[in-house]
VEXVEX-180952 format. One line per field, with one value per residue (C-alpha): residue in three letters; y, z, x. Coordinates in Angstrom, 2 decimals. Example, Ala and Ser with C-alpha at 12.3 -4.5 7.8 and 13.67 -1.06 7.14 Angstrom:
BEGIN
aa ala ser
y -4.50 -1.06
z 7.80 7.14
x 12.30 13.67
END
This chain:
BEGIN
aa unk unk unk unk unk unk unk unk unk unk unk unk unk unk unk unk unk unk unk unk unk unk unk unk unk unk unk unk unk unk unk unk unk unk unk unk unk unk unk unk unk unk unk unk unk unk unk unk unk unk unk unk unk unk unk unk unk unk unk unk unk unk unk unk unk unk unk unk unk unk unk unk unk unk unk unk unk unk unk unk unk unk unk unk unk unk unk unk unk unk unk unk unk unk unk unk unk unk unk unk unk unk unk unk unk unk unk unk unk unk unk unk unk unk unk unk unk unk unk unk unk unk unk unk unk unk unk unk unk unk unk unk unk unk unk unk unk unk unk unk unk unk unk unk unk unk unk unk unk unk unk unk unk unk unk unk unk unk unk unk unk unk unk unk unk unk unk unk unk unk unk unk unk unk unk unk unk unk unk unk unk unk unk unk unk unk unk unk unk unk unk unk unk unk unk unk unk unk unk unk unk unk unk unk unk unk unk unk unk unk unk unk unk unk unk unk unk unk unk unk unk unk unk unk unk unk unk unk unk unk unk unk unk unk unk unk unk unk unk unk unk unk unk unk unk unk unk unk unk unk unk unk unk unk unk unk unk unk unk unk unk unk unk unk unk unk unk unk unk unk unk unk unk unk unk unk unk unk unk unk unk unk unk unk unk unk unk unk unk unk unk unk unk unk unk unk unk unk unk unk unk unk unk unk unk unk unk unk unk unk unk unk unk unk unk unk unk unk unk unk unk unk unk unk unk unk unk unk unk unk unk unk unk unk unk unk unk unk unk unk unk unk unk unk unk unk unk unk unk unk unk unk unk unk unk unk unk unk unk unk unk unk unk unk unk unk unk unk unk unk unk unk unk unk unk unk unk unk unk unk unk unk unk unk unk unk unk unk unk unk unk unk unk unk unk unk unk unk unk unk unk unk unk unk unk unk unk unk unk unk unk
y 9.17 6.80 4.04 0.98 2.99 2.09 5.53 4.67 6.85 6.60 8.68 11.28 12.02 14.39 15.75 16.88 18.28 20.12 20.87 24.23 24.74 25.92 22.33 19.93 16.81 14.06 10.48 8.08 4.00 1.36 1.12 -0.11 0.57 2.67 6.11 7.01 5.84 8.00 11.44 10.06 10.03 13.51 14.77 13.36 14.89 18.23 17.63 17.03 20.01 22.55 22.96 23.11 20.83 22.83 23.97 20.53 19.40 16.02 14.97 11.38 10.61 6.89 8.83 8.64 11.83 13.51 11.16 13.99 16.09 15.29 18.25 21.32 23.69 21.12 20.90 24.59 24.82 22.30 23.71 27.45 26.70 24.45 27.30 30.68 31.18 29.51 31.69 30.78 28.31 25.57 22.09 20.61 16.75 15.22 11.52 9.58 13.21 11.48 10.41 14.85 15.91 19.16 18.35 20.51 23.74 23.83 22.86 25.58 27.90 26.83 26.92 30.64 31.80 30.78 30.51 26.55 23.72 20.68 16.74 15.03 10.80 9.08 5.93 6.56 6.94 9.46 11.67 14.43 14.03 15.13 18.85 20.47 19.46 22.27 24.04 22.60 22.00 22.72 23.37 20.07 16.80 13.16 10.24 6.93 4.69 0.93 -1.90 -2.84 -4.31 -6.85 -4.41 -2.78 -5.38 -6.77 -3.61 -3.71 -7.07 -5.38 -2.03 -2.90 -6.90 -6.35 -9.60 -9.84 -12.16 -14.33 -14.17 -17.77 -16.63 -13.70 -16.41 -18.25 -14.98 -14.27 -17.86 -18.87 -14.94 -12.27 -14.69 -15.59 -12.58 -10.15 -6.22 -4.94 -3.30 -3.66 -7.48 -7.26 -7.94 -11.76 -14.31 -16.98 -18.03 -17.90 -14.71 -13.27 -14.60 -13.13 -9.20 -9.85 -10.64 -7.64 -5.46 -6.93 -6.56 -2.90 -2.09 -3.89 -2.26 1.20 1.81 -0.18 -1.17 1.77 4.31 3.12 1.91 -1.96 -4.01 -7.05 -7.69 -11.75 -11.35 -8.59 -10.96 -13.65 -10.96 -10.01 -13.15 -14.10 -11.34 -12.28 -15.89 -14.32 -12.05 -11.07 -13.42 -11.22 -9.77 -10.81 -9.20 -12.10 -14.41 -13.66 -13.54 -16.93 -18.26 -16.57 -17.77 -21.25 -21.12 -19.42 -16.01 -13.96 -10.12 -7.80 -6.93 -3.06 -4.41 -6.60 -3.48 -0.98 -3.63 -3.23 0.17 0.60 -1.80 -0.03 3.43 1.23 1.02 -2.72 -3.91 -2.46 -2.54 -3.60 -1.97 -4.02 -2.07 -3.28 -2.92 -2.96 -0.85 1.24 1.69 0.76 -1.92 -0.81 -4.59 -7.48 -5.95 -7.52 -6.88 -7.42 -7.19 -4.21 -6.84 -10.38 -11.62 -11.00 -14.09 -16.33 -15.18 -14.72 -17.67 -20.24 -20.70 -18.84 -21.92 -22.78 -20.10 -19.35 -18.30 -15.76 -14.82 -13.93 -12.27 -10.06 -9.31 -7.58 -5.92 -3.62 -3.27 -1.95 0.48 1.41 2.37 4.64 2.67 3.05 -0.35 -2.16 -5.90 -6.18 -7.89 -8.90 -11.17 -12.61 -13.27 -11.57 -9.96 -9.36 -6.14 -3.37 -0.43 3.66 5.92 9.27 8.40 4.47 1.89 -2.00 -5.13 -7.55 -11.97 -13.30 -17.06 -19.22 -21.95 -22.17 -26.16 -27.08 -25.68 -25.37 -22.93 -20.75 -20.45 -19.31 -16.53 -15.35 -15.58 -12.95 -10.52 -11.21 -10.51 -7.10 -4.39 -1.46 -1.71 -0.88 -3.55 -6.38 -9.03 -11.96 -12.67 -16.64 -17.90 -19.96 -19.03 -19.76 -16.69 -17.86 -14.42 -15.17 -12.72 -9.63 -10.47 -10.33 -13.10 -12.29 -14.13 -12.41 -11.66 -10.09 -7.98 -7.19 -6.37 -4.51 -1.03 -2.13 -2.07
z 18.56 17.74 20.21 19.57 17.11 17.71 16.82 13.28 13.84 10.48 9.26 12.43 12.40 9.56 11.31 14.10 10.89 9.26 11.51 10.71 7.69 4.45 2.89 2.35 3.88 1.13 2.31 -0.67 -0.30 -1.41 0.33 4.34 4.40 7.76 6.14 8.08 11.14 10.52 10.45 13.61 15.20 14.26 15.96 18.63 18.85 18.08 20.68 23.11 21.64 23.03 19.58 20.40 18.96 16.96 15.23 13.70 10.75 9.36 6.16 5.24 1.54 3.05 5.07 4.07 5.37 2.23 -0.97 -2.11 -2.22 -5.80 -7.10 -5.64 -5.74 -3.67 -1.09 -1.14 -0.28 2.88 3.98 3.86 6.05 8.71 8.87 9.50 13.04 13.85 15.09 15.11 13.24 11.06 10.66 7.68 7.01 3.82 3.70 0.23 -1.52 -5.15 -4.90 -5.59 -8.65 -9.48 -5.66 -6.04 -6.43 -3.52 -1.43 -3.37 -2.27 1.29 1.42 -0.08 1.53 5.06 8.09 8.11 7.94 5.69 5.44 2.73 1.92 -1.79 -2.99 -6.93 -7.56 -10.23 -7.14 -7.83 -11.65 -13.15 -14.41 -11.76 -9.29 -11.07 -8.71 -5.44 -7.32 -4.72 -1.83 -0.50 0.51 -0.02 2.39 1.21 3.10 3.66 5.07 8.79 8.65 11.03 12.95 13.65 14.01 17.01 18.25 17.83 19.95 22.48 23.15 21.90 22.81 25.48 24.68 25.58 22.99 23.41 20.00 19.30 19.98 17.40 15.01 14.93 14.58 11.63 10.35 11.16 10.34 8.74 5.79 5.53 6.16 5.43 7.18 6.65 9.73 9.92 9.45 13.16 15.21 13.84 15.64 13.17 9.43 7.87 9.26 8.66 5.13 4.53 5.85 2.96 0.46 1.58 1.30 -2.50 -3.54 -2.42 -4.02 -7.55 -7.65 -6.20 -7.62 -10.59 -11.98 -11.81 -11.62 -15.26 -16.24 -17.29 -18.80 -19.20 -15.23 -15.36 -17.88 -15.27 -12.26 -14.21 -14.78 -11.09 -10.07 -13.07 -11.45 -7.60 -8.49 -10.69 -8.17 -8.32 -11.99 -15.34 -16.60 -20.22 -21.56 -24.18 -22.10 -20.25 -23.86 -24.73 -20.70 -21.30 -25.14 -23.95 -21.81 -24.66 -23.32 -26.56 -25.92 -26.83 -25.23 -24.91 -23.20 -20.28 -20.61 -19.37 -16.56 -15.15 -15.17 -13.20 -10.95 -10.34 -9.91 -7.18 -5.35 -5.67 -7.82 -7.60 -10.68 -9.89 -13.10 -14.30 -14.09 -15.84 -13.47 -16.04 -18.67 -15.77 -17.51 -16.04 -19.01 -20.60 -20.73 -18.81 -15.17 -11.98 -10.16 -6.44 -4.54 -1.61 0.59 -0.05 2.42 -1.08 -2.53 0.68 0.50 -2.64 -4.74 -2.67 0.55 1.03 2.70 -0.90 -2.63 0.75 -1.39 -3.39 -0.42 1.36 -1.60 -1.95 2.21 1.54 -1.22 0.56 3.42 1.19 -0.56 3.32 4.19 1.65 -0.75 -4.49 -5.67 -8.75 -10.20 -10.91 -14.38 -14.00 -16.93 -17.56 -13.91 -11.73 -8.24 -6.56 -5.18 -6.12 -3.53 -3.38 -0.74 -1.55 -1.49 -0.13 -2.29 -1.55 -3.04 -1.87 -2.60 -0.60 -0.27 1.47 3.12 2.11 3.27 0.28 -0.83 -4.45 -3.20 -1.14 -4.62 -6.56 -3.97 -3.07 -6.69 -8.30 -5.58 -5.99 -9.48 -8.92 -9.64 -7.22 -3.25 -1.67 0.77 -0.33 1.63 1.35 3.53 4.34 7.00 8.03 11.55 10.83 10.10 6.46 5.98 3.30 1.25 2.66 1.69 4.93 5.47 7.80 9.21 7.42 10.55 12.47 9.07 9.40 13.30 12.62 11.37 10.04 6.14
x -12.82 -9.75 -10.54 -9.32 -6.21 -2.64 -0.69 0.81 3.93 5.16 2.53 1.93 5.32 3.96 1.51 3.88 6.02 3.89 0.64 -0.82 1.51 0.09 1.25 -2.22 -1.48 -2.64 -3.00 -3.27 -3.57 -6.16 -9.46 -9.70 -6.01 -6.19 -6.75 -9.41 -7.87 -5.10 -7.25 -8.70 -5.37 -4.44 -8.02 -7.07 -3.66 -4.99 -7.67 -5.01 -3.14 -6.35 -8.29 -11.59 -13.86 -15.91 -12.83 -12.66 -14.71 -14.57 -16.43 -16.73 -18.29 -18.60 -20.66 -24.53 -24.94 -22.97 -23.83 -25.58 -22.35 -21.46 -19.20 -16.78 -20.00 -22.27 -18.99 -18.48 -22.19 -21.92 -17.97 -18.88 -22.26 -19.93 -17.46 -19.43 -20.05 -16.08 -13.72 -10.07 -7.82 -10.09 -8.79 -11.09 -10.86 -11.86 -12.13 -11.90 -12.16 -12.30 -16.10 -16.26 -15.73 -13.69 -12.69 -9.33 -11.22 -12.64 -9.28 -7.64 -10.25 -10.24 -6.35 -6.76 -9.73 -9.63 -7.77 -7.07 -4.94 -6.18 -6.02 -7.83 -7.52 -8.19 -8.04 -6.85 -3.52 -4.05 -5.27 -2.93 -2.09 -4.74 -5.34 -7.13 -4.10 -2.05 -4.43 -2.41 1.01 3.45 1.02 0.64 2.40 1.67 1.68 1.28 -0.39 0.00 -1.81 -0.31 3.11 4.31 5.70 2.64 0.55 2.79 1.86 -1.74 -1.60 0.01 -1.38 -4.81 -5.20 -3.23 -1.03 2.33 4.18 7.02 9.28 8.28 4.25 5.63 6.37 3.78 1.86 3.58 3.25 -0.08 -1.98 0.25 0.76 -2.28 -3.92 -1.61 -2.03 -5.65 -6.55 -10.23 -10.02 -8.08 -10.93 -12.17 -10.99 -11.43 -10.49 -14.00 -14.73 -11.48 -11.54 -15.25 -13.81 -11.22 -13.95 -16.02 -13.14 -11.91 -15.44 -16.03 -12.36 -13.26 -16.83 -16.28 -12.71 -12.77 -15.72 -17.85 -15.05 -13.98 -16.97 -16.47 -19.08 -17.56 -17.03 -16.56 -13.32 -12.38 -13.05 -11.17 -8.06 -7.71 -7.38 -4.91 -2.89 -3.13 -2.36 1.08 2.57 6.19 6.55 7.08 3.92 3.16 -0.51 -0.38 0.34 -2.80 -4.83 -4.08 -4.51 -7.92 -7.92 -7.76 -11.11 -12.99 -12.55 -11.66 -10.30 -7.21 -4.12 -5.19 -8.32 -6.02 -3.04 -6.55 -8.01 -3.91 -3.81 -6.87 -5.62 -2.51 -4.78 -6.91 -3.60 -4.63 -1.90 1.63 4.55 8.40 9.75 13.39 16.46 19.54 22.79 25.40 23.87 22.05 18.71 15.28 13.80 10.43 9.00 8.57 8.01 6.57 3.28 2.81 -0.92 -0.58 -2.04 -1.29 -4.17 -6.46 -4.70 -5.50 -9.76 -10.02 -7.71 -6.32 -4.22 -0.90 0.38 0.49 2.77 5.20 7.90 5.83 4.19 7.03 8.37 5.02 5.41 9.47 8.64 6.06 7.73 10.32 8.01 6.90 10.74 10.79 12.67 12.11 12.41 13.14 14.16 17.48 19.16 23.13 24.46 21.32 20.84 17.80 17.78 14.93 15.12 17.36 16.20 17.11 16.57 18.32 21.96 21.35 21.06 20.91 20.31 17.73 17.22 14.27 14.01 12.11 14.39 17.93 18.42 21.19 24.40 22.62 20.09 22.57 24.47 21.28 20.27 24.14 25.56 23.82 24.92 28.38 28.23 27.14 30.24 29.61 30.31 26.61 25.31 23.69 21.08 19.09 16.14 15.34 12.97 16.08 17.21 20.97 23.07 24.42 26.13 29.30 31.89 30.35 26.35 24.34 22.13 18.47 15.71 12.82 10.62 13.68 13.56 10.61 10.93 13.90 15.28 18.57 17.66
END
């Protein structure tokens, strides 16, 4: 079933954790993000584990087959019919379980009633906060899912392509596609820029009208359109709804800030559009106002706006910050004396502080990105990422080439 799959071991390492436990395993990401792929790859490990493969059940609603499966009582219906004649241990799959309504009932029923183990996907953030999760409050376990980092699409290219890359053939991978493209898996298989760039389109368009659009129900879909791609052309700069009124103001586009505060929350719940709340180091508060946005996949900007060739340095600054979020980290922007860090990241009991530039060719530049870290009081290590391949460590700040970064396991 998961041919052409490279074994995203960040996310089966849960499987092998918690397989047959009474936990629901709950992948959330945006749309085309590898979801599906994922379930595949657990079939497949419980395949080669002995289950039998009527002991499996997987339910797409991308799947034609099950449009008609609108609420719990219409899944109960279809589960309960799959299920009677099986003997043994069930392993029920639920793929993009938002498009059913009152969907948590029936999991909670499942979990309760039969002998199973359970993996569901979405593609709404709000997933699991709304009432009806009470239902599974406790019982299960979230994954979040991410496009394909670097990382792992090296390793697509060399278990799947079967390519062998040199590090500068790496680079210019990264240079030439991962930029501009970014990590969405299903785009993997073009082998040039107009197709590549359609797949993007295809994938933007099925995000803004399934998860957006309809979901919330927007009528006024060209200021929408124009307010997406406000945002993908403003990544990682300090989000100002009236700022964005009087851009729109300007072209004759009249509407209110509540209206453009409601189009960003849905993108945020789309797992399209992702904040960077602002975190004050001195006072040690997180700021209520002026945060950052950055896209889950920057290849949207390339299709969809303009080249990335054309914003690098917000590019690359889009790229660290997920690959942050995929680490685990919980990351924020960072205000010292006026000054602004990128990234201030946590993971339990680690904390580190992050400057991404582009190229650091004069003295001026290394200032800007080293000075605010050596303003910072406390002792926990602090980088800054360049595409420069000269180690410019100084005064205990670690300087890294960004791909190696990105290669790498060290932050």
């Amino acid at each position: 079933m998961a041919k052409n799959l490279i074994k995203r071991m960040d996310y089966l390492k849960y499987f092998d954790e918690y397989v047959d436990s009474d936990f629901i395993k709950v992948f959330t990401g945006i749309r085309r993000c590898g979801k599906t792929s994922i379930l595949y790859s657990i079939i497949d490990e419980l395949k080669n584990k002995g289950i039998n493969d009527d002991n499996i059940i997987f339910i797409s609603f991308e799947d034609p087959d099950y449009y008609l499966v609108e609420n719990f009582k219409d899944l109960d219906k279809l589960v309960y019919e799959k299920v009677k004649d099986i003997s043994g241990k069930i392993y029920l799959f639920f793929d993009e379980i938002q498009e059913v309504d009152k969907w948590e009932k029936s999991i909670n029923g499942y979990r309760v009633k039969l002998d199973c183990d359970i993996y569901i996907t979405g593609s709404n953030s709000k997933l699991l906060s709304n009432e009806l999760s009470t239902l599974i409050s406790g019982r299960y376990l979230e994954i979040k899912v991410y496009p394909f980092s670097f990382k792992e699409l090296l390793q697509y290219k060399k278990q799947i392509e079967k390519i062998d890359l040199s590090e500068a053939d790496e680079r210019k991978l990264f240079n030439n596609y991962y930029i501009n493209y970014g990590g969405m898996p299903s785009i993997l298989a073009f082998n040039t820029d107009e197709f590549r760039k359609s797949a993007l389109r295809d994938i933007f368009n099925t995000i803004i009208l399934n998860d957006v659009v309809n979901r919330f129900s927007i009528k006024k879909i060209d200021l929408f359109n124009r307010f997406v791609r406000y945002m993908m052309n403003t990544v990682g700069q300090t989000f100002s709804s009236n700022s964005i009124k009087n851009y729109l103001k300007d072209k004759n586009i009249h509407t209110t800030q509540d209206t453009l505060l409601k189009y960003n929350e849905f993108l945020q719940q789309s797992f399209f559009l992702i904040k960077c709340r602002r975190q004050d180091l001195i006072g040690k508060k997180l700021l209520k106002f002026q945060e950052k946005y950055y896209a889950m996949d920057h290849g949207f900007h390339h299709a969809i706006v303009e080249s990335n060739q054309k914003r690098i340095p917000r590019v690359l600054e889009n790229i660290v910050f997920v690959e942050l979020l995929r680490r685990g980290y919980e990351v924020d922007v960072g205000i010292i004396n006026k000054k602004e860090i990128d990234f201030v990241c946590q993971k339990v009991d680690k904390r580190i502080y992050i400057q991404v530039s582009y190229l650091m060719e004069r003295e001026d530049t290394i200032n800007r990105e080293f000075g605010p870290l050596l303003s910072i009081p406390d002792k926990y290590d602090a980088y800054v990422l360049s595409m420069d391949d000269e180690d410019m460590s100084r005064d205990g700040i670690k300087h890294m080439n960004i791909i190696d970064f990105l290669k790498g396991n060290e932050i």
